[in-house]
Biopython code that builds the backbone (N, CA, C, O; Angstrom):
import numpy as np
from Bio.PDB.StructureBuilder import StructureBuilder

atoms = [
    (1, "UNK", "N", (-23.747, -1.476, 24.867)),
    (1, "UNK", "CA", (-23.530, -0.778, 26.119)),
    (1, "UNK", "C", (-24.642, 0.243, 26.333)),
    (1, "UNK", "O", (-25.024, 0.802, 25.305)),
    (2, "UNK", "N", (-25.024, 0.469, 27.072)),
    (2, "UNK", "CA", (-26.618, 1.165, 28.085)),
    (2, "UNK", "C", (-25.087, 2.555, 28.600)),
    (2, "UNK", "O", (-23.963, 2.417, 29.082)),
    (3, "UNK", "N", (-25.919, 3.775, 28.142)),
    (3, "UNK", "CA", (-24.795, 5.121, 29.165)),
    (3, "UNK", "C", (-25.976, 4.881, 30.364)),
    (3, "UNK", "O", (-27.193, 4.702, 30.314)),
    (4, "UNK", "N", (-24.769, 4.991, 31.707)),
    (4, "UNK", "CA", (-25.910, 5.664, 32.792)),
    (4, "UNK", "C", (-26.567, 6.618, 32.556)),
    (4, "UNK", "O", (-26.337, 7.175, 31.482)),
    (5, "UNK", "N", (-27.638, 7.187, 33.450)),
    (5, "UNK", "CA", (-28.125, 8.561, 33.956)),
    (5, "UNK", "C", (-27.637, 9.595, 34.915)),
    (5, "UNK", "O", (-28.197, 10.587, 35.381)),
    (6, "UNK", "N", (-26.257, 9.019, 35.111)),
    (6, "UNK", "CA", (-25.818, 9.648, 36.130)),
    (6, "UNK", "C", (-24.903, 10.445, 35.922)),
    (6, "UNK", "O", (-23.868, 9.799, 35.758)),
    (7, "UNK", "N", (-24.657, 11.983, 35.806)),
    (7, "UNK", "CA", (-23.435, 12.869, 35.183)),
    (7, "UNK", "C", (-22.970, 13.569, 36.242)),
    (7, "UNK", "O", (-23.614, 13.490, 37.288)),
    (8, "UNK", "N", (-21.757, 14.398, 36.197)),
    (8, "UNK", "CA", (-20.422, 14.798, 36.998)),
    (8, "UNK", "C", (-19.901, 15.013, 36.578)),
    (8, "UNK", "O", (-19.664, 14.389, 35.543)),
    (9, "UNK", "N", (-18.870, 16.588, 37.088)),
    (9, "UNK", "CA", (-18.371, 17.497, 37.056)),
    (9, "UNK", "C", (-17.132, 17.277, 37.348)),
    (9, "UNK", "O", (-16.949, 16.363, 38.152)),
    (10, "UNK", "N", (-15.833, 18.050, 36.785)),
    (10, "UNK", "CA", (-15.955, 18.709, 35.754)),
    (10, "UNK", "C", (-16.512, 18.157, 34.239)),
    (10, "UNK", "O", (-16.458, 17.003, 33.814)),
    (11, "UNK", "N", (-17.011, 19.253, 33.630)),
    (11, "UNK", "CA", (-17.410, 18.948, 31.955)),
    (11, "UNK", "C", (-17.577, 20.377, 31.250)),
    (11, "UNK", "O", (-17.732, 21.509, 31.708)),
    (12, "UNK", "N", (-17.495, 19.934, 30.123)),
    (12, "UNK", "CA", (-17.805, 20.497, 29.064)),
    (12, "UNK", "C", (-18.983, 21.220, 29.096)),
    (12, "UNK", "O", (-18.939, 22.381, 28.689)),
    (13, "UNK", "N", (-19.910, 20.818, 29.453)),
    (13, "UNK", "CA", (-21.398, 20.223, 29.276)),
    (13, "UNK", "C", (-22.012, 20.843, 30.779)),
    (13, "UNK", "O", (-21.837, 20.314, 31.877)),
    (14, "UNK", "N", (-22.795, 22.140, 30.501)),
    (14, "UNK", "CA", (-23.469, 22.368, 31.745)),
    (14, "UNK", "C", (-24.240, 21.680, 32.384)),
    (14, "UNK", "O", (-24.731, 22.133, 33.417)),
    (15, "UNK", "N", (-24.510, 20.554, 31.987)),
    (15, "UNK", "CA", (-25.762, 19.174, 32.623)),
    (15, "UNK", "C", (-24.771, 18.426, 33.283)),
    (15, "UNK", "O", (-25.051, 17.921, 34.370)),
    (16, "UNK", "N", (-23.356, 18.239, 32.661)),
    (16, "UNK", "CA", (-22.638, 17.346, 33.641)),
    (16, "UNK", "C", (-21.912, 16.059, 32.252)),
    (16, "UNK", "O", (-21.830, 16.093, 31.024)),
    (17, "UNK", "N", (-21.604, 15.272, 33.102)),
    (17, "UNK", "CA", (-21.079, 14.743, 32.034)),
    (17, "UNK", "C", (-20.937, 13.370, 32.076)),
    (17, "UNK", "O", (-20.119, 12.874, 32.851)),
    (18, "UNK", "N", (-21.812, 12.492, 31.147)),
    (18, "UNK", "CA", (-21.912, 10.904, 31.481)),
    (18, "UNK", "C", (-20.670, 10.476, 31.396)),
    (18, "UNK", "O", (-19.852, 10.993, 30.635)),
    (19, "UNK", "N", (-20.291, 9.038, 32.526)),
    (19, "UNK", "CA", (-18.897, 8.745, 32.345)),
    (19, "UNK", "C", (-19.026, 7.406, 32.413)),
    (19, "UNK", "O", (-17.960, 6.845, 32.668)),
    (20, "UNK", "N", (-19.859, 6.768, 32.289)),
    (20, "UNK", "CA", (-20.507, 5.446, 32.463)),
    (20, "UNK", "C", (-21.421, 5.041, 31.367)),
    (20, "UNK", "O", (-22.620, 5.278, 31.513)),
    (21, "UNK", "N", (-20.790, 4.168, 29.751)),
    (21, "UNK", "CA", (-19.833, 3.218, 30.229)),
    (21, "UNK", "C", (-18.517, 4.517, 29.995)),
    (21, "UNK", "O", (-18.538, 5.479, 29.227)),
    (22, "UNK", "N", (-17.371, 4.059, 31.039)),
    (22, "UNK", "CA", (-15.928, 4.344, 30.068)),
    (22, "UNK", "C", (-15.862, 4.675, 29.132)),
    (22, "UNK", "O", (-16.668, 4.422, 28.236)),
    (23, "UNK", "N", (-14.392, 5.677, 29.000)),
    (23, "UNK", "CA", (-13.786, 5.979, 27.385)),
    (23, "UNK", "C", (-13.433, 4.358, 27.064)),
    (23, "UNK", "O", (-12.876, 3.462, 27.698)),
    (24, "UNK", "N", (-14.057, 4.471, 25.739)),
    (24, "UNK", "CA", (-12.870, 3.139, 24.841)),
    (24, "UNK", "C", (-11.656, 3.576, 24.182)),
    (24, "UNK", "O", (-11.530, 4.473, 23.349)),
    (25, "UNK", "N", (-10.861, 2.876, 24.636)),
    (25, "UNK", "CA", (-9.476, 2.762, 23.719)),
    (25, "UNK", "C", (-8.543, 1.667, 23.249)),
    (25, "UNK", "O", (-8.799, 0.529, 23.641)),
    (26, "UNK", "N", (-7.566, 1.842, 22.517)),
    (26, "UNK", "CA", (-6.844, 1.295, 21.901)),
    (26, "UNK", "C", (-5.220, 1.746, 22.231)),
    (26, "UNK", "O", (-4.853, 2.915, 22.351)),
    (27, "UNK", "N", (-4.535, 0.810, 22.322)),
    (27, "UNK", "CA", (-3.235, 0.884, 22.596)),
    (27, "UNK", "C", (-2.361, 0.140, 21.335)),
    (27, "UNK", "O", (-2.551, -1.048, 21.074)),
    (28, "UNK", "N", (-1.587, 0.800, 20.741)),
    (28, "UNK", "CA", (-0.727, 0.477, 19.858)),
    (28, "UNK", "C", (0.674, 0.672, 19.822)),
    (28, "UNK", "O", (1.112, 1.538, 19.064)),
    (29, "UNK", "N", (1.316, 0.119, 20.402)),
    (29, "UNK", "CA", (3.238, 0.515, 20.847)),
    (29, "UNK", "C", (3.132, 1.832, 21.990)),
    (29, "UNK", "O", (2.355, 1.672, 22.931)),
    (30, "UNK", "N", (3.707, 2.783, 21.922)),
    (30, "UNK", "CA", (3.430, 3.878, 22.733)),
    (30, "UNK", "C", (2.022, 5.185, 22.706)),
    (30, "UNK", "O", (1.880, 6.116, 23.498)),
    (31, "UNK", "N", (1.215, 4.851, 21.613)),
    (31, "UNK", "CA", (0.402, 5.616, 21.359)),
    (31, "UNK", "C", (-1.064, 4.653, 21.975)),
    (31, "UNK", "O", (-1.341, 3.459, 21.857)),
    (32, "UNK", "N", (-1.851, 5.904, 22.714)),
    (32, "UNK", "CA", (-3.450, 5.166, 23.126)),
    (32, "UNK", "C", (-3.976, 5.938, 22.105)),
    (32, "UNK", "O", (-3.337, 6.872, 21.621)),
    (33, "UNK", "N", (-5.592, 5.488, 21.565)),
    (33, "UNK", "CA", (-6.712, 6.568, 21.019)),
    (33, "UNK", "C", (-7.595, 6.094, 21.824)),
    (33, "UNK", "O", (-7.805, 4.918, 22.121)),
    (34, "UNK", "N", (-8.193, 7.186, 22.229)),
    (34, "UNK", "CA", (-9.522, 7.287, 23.445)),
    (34, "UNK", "C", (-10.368, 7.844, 22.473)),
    (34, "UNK", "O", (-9.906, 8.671, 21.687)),
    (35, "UNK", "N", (-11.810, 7.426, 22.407)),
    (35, "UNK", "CA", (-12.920, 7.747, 21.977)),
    (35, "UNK", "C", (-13.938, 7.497, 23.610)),
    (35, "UNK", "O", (-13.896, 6.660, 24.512)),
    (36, "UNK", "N", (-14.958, 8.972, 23.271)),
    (36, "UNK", "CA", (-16.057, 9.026, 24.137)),
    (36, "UNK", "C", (-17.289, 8.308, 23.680)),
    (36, "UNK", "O", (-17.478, 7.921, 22.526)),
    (37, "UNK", "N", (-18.198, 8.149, 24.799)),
    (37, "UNK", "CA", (-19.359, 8.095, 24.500)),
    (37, "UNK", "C", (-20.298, 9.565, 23.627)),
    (37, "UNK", "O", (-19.823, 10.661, 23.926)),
    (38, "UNK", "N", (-21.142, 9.593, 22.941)),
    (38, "UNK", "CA", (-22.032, 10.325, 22.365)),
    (38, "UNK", "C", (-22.557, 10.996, 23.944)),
    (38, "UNK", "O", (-23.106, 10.218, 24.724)),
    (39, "UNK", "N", (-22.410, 12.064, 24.242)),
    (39, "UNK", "CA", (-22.353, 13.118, 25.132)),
    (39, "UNK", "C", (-24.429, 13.529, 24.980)),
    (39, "UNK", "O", (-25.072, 13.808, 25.992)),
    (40, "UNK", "N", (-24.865, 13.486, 24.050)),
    (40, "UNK", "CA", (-25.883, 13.896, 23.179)),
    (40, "UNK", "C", (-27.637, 13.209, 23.193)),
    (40, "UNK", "O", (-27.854, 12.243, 23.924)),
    (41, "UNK", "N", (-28.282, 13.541, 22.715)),
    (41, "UNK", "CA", (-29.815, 12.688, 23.130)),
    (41, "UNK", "C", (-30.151, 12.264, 21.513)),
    (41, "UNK", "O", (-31.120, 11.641, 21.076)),
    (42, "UNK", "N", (-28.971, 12.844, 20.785)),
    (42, "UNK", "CA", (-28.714, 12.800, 19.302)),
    (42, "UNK", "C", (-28.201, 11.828, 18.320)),
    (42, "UNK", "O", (-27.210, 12.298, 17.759)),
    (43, "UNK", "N", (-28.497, 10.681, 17.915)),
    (43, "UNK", "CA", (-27.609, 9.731, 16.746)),
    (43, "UNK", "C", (-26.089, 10.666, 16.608)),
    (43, "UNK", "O", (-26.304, 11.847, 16.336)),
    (44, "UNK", "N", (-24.750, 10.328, 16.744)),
    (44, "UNK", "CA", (-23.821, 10.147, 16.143)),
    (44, "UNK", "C", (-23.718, 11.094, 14.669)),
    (44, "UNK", "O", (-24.359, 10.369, 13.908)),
    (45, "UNK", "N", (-23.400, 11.963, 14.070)),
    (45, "UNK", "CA", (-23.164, 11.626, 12.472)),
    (45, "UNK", "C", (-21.776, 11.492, 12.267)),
    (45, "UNK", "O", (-20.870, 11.695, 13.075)),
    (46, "UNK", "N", (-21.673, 10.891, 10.339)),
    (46, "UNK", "CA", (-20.298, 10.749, 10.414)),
    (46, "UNK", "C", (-19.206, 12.172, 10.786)),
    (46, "UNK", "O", (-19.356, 13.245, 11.372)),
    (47, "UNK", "N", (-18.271, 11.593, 10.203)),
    (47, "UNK", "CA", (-17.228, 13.375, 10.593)),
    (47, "UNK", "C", (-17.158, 13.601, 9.047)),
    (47, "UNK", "O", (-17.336, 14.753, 8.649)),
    (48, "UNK", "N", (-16.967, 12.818, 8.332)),
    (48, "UNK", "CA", (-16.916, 13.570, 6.649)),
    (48, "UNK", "C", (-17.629, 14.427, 6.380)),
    (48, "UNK", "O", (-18.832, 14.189, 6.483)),
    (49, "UNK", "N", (-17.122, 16.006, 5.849)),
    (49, "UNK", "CA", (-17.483, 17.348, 5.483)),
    (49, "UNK", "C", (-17.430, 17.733, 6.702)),
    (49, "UNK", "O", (-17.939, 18.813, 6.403)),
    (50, "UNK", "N", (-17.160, 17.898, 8.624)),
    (50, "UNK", "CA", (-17.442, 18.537, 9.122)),
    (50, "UNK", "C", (-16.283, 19.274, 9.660)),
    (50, "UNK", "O", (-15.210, 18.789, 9.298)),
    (51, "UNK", "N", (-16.198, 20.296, 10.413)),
    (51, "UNK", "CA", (-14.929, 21.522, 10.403)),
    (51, "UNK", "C", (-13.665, 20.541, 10.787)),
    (51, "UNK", "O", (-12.502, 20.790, 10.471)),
    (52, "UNK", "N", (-14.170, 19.180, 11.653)),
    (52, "UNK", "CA", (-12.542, 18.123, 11.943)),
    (52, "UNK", "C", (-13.017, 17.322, 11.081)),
    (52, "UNK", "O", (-14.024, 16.702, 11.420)),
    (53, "UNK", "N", (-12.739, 17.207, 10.411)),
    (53, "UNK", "CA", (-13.387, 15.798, 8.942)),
    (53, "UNK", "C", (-12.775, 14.493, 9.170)),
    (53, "UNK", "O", (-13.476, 13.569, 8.760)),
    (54, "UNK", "N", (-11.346, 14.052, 9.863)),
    (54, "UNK", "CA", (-10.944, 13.157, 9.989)),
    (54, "UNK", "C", (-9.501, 13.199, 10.995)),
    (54, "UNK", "O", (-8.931, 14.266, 11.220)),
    (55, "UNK", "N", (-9.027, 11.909, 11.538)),
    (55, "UNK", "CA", (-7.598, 12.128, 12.149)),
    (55, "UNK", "C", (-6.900, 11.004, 11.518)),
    (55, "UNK", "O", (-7.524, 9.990, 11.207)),
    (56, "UNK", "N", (-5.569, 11.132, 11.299)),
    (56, "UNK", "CA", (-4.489, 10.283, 10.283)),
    (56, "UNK", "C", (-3.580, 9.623, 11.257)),
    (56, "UNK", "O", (-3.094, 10.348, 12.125)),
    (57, "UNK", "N", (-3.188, 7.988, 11.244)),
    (57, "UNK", "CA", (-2.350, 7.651, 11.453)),
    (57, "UNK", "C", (-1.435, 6.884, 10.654)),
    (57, "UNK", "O", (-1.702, 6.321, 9.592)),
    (58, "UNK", "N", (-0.371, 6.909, 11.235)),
    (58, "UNK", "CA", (0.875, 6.291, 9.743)),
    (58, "UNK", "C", (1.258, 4.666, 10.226)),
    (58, "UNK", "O", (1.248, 4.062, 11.299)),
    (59, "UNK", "N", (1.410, 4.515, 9.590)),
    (59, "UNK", "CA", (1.116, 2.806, 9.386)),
    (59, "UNK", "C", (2.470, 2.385, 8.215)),
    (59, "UNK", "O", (2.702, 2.898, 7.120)),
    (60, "UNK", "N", (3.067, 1.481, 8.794)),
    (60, "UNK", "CA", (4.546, 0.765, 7.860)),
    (60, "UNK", "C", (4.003, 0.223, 6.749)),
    (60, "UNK", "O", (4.521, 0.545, 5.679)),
    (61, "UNK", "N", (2.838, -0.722, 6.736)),
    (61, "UNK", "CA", (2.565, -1.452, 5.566)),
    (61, "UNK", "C", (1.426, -1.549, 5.291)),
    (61, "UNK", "O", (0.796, -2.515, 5.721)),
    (62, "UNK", "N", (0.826, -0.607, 4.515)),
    (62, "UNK", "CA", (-0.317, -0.513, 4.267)),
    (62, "UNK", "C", (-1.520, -1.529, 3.682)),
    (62, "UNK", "O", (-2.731, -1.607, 3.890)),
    (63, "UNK", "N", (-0.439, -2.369, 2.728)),
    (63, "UNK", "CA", (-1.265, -3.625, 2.341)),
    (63, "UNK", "C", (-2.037, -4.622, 3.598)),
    (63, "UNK", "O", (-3.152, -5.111, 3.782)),
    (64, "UNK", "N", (-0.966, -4.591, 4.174)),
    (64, "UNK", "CA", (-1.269, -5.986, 5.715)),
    (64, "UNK", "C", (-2.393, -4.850, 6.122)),
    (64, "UNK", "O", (-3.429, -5.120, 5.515)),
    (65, "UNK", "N", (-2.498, -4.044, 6.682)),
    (65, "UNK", "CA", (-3.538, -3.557, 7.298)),
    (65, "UNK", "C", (-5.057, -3.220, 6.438)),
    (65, "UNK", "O", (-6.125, -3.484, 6.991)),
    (66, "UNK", "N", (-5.018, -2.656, 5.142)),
    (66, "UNK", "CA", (-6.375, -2.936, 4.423)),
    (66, "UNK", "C", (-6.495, -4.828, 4.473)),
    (66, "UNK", "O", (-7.606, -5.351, 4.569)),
    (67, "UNK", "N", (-5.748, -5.323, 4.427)),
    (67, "UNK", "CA", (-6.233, -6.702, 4.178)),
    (67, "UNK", "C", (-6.842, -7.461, 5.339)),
    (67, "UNK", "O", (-7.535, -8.478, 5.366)),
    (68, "UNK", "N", (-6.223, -6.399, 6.606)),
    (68, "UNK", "CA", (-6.619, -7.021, 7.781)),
    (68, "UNK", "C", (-8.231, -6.589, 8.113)),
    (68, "UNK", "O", (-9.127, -7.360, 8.457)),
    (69, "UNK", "N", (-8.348, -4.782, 7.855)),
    (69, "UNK", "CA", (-9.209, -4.547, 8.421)),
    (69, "UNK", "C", (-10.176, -5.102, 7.747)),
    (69, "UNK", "O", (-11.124, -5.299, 8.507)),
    (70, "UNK", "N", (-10.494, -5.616, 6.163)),
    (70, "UNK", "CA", (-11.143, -6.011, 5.176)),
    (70, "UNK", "C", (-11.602, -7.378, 5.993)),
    (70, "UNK", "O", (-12.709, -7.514, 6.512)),
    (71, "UNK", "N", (-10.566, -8.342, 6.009)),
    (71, "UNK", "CA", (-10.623, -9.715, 7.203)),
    (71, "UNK", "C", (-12.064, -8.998, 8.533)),
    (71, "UNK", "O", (-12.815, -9.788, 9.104)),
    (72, "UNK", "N", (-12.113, -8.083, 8.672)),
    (72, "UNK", "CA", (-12.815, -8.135, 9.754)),
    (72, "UNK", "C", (-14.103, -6.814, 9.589)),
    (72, "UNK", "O", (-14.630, -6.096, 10.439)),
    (73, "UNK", "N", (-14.277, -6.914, 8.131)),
    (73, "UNK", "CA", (-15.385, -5.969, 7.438)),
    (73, "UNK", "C", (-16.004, -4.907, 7.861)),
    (73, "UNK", "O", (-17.180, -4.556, 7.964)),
    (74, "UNK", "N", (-14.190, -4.119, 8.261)),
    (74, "UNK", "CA", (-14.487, -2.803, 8.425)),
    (74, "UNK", "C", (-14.973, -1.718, 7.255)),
    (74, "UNK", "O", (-14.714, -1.998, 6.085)),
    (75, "UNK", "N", (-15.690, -0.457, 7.574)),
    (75, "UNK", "CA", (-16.130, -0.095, 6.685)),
    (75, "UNK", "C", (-14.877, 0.944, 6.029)),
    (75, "UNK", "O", (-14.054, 1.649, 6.614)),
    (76, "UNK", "N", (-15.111, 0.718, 4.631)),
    (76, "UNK", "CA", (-13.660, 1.530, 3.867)),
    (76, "UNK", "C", (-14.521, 2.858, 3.257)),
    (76, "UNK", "O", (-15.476, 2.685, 2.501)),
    (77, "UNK", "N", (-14.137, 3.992, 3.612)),
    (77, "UNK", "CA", (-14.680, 5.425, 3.180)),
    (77, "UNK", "C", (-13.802, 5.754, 1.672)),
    (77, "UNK", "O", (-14.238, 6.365, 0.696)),
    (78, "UNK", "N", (-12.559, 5.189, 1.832)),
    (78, "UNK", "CA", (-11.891, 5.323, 0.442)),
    (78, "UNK", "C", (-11.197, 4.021, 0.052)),
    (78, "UNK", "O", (-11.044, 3.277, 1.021)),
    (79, "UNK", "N", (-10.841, 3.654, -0.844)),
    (79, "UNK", "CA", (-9.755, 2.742, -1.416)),
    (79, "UNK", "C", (-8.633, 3.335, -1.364)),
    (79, "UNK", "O", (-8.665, 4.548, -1.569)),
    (80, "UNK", "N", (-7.128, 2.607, -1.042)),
    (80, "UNK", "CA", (-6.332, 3.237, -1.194)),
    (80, "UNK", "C", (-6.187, 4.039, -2.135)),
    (80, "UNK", "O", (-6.835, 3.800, -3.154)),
    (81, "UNK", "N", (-5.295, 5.250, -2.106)),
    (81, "UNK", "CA", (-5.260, 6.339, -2.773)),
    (81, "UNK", "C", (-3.749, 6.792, -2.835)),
    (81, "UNK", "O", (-3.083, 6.552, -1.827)),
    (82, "UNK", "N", (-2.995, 7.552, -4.121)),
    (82, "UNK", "CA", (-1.678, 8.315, -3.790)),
    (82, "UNK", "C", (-2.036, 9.287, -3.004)),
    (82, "UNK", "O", (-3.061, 9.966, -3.050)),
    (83, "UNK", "N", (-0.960, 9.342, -2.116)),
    (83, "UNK", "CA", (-0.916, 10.895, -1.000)),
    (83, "UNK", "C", (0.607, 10.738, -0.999)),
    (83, "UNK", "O", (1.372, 9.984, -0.397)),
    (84, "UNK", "N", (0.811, 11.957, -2.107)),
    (84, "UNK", "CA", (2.275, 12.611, -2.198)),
    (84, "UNK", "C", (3.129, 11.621, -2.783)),
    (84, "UNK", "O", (2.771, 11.393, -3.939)),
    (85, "UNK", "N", (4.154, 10.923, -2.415)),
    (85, "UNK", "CA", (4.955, 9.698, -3.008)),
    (85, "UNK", "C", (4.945, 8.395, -2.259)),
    (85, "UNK", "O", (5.656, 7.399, -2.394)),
    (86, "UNK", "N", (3.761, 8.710, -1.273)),
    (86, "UNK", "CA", (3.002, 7.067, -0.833)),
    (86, "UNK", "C", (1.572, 6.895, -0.924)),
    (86, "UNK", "O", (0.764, 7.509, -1.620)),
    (87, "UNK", "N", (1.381, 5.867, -0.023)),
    (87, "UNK", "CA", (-0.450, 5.936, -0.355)),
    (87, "UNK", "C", (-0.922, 6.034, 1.118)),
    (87, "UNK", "O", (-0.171, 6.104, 2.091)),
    (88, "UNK", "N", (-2.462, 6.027, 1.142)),
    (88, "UNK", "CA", (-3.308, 6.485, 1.796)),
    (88, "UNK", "C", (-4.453, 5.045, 2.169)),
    (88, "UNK", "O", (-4.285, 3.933, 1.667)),
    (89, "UNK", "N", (-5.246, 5.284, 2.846)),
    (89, "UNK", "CA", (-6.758, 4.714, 2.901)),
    (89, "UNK", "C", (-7.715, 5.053, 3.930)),
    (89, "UNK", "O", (-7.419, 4.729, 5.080)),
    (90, "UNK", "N", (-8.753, 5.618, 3.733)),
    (90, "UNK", "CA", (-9.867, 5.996, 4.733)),
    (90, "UNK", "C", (-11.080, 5.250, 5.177)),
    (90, "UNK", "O", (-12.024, 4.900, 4.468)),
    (91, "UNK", "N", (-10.897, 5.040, 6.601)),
    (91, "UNK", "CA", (-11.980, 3.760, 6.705)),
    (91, "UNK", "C", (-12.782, 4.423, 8.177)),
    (91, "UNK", "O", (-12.231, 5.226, 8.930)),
    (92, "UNK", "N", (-13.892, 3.994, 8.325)),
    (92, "UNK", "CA", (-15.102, 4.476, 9.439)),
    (92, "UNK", "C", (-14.694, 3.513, 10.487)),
    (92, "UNK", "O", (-14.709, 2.283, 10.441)),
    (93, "UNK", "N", (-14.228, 4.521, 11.700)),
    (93, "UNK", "CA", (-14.506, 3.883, 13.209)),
    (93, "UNK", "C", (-15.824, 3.763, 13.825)),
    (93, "UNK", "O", (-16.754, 4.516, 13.535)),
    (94, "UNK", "N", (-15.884, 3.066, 14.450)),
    (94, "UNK", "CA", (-16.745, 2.367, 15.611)),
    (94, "UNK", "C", (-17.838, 3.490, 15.985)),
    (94, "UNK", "O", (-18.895, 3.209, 16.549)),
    (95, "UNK", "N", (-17.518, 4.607, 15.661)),
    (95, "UNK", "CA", (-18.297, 6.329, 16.398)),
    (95, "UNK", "C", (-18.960, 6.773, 15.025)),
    (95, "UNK", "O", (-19.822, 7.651, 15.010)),
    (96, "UNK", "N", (-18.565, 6.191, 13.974)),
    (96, "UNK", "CA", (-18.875, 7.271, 12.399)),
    (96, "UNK", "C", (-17.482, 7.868, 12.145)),
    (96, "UNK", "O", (-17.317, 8.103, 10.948)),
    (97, "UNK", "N", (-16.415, 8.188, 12.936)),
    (97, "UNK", "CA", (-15.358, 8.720, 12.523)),
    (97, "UNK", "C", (-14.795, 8.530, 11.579)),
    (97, "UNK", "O", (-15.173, 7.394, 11.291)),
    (98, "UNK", "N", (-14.061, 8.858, 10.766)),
    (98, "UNK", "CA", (-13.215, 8.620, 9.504)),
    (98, "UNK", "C", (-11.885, 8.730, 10.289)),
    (98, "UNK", "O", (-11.506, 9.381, 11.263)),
    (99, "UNK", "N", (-11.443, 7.992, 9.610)),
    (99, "UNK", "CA", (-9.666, 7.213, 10.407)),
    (99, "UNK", "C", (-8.517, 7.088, 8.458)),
    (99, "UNK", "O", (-8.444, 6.331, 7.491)),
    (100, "UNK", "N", (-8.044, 8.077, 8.830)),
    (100, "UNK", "CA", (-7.171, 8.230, 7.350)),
    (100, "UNK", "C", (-5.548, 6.975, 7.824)),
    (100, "UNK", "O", (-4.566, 7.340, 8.471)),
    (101, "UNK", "N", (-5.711, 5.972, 7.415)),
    (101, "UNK", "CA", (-4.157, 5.899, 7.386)),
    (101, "UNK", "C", (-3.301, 5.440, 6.594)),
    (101, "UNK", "O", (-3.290, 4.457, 5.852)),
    (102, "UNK", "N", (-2.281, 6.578, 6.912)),
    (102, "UNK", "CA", (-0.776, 6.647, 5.802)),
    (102, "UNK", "C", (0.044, 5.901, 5.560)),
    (102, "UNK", "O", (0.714, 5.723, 6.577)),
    (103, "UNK", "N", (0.380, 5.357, 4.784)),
    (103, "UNK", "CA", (1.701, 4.573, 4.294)),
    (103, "UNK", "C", (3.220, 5.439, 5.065)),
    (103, "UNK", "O", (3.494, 6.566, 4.652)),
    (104, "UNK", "N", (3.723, 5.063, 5.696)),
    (104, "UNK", "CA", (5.477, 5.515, 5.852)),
    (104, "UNK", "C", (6.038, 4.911, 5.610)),
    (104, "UNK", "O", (5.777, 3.708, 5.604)),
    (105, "UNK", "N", (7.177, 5.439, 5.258)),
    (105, "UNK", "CA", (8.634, 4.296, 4.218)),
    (105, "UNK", "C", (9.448, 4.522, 4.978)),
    (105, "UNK", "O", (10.579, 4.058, 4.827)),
]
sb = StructureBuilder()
sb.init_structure("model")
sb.init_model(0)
sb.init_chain("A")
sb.init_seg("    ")
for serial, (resi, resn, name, xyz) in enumerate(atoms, 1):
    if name == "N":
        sb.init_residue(resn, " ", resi, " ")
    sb.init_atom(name, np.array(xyz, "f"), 0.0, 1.0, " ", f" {name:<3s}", serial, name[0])
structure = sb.get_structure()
């Protein structure tokens, strides 16, 4: 995807604010995640070590989903892991983001 040159108000961003292409998202039962475009004239970095380091979602069965995202050679930041009296796994979105998700019982 090519961002336009073309920015608009309101923003963040005293230059304005590219909106072209679209937020991407994802829809999963009642929950969306919206990710932006890179706002920036700057490469992306990841989020690991930075003041938001990552966001967590909880997930029923953790096996089916490492096996899935593995099926489709997403990148894994951790191997599953214990977190508390279930497990865990941290894997890189599409942006550099780190995406933690939890086992629920």
């Amino acid at each position: 995807m090519t961002r336009s040159d073309d920015v608009s108000w309101p923003s963040t961003y005293k230059r304005g604010h590219h909106r072209i292409p679209p937020p991407q998202l994802v829809v999963f039962g009642d929950v969306t995640m919206r990710w932006y475009m890179n706002q920036e004239e700057r490469p992306l970095v990841a989020t690991r070590g930075q003041l938001m380091d990552h966001v967590a979602l909880s997930v029923t069965n953790l096996g089916a989903w490492v096996a899935k995202l593995k099926s489709e050679n997403v990148k894994f930041l951790e191997q599953p892991y214990k977190f508390g009296d279930t497990r865990a796994v941290l894997i890189e979105g599409p942006s550099l983001e780190a995406i933690e998700l939890v086992e629920t019982k």
